[in-house]
C-alpha positions in Angstrom: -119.7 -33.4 21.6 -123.0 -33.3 21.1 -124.7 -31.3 18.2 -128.4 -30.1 17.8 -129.2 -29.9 13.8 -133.0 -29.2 11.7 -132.9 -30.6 8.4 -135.7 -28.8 7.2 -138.8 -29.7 9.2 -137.0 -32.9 11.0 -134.9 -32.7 13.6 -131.6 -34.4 14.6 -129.3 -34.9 16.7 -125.5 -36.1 15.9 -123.6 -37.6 18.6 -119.8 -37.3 18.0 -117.1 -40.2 19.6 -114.2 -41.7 20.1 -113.5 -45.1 21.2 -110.3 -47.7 21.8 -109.8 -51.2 22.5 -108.7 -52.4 25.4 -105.4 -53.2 23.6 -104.8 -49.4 21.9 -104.9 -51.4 18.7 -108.4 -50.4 17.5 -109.2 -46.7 17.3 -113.0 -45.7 16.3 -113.9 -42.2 16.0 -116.8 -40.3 14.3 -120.4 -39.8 14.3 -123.7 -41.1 14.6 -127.1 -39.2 13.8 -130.3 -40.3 15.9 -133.3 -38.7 16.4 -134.5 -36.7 19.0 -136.3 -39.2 20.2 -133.6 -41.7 20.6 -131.3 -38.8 22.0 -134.1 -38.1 24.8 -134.4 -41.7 26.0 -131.2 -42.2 26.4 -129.7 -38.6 28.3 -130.4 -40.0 31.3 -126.9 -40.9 31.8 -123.7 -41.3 29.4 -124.1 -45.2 30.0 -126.8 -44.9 28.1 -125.7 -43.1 25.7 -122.7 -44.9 24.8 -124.8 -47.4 24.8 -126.8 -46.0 21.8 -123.8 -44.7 20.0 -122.4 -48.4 19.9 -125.9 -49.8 19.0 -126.0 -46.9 15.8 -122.5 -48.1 14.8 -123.1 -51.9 15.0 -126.1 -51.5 12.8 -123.9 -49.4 10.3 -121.1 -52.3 10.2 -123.2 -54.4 9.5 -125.3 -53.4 6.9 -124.1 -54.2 3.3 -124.9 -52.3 0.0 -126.8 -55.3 -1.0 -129.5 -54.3 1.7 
């Protein structure tokens, strides 16, 4: 699903997922907020945006508090 939101005079867009390993052991599911922009250059197919999605989330894993 994908969900249109304005956060007073800023738009965003939240992308929700869902993905498994290959194995059924991992099991990822949530959601990522990007900005229209990001959203935009990457509709062009869901390649692309899966390919954003996983980009959002690798960022997030890997950021500490410390940053």
């Amino acid at each position: 699903m994908i969900e249109y939101q304005i956060n007073s005079t800023r738009y965003e867009v939240r992308i929700d997922f869902r993905a498994i390993d290959e194995y059924g052991q991992i099991n990822l599911h949530g959601y990522v907020p990007v900005t229209m922009q990001e959203f935009f250059a990457n509709s062009s197919s869901m390649d692309s945006l899966a390919g954003l999605v996983e980009q959002k989330v690798n960022e997030r894993l890997s950021t500490t508090d410390a940053e």
